[in-house]
C-alpha positions as CSV (number, residue, x, y, z in Angstrom):
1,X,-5.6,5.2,-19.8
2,X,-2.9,5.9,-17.5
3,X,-1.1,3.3,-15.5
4,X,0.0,4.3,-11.8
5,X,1.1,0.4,-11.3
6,X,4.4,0.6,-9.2
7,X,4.1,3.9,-7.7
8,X,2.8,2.8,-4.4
9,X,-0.6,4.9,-4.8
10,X,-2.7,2.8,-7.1
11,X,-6.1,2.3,-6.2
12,X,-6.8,-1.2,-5.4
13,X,-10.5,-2.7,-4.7
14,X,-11.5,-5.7,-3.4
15,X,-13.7,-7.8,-5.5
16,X,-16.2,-10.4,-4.6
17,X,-17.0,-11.9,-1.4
18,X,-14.3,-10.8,1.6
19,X,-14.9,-13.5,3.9
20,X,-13.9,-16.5,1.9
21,X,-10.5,-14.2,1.0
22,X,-10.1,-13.5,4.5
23,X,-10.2,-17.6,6.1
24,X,-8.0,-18.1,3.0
25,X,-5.7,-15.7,4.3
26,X,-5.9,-17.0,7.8
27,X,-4.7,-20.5,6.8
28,X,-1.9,-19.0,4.9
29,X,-1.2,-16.4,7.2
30,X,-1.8,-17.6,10.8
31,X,-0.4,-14.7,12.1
32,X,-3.4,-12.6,10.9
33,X,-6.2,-11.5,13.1
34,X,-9.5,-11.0,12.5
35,X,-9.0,-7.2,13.4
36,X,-5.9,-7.1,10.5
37,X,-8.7,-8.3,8.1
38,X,-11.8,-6.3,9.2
39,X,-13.0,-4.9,5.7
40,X,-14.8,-2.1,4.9
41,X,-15.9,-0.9,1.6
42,X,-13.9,1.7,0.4
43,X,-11.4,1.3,2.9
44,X,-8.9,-1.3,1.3
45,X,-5.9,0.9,1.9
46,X,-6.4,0.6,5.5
47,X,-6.8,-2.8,5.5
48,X,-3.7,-3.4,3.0
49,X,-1.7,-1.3,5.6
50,X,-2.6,-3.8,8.5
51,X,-1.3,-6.7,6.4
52,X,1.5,-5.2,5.6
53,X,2.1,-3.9,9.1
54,X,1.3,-7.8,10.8
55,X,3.6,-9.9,7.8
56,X,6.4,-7.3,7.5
57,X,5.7,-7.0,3.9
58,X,5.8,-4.1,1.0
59,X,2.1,-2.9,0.1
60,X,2.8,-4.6,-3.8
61,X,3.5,-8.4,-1.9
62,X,-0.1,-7.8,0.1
63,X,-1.8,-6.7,-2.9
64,X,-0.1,-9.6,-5.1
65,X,-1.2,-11.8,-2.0
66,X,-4.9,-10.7,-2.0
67,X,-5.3,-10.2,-5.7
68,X,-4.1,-14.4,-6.0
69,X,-7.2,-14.8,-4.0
70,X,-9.8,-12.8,-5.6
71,X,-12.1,-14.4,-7.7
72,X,-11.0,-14.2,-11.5
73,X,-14.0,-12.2,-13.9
């Protein structure tokens, strides 16, 4: 299996309920809108972009920041 980790193009899904990850978020990040954390299936990259946009930060911080949120399998 090929690992793309660190290249700034790996796929990353959401797993588990958003909403819970997204008041989480809110607290930590009060900065955040609800528009920034809209989610859509499929559509993490824009929402990862938003984040990144609104706390100034490199696309691996928000995933590292969403991932530490996500519920563990």
């Amino acid at each position: 299996m090929e690992s793309k980790e660190n290249k700034g193009t790996d796929v990353f899904k959401i797993s588990g309920d958003w909403k819970p990850q997204a008041v989480r978020l809110k607290e930590e990040f009060p900065q955040l809108t609800d528009s920034d954390l809209k989610f859509e299936s499929g559509r993490e990259d824009d929402l990862i972009k938003r984040v990144e946009t609104r706390l100034h930060k490199k696309r691996e911080e928000v995933i590292n920041i969403i991932k530490k949120g996500q519920p563990t399998k």
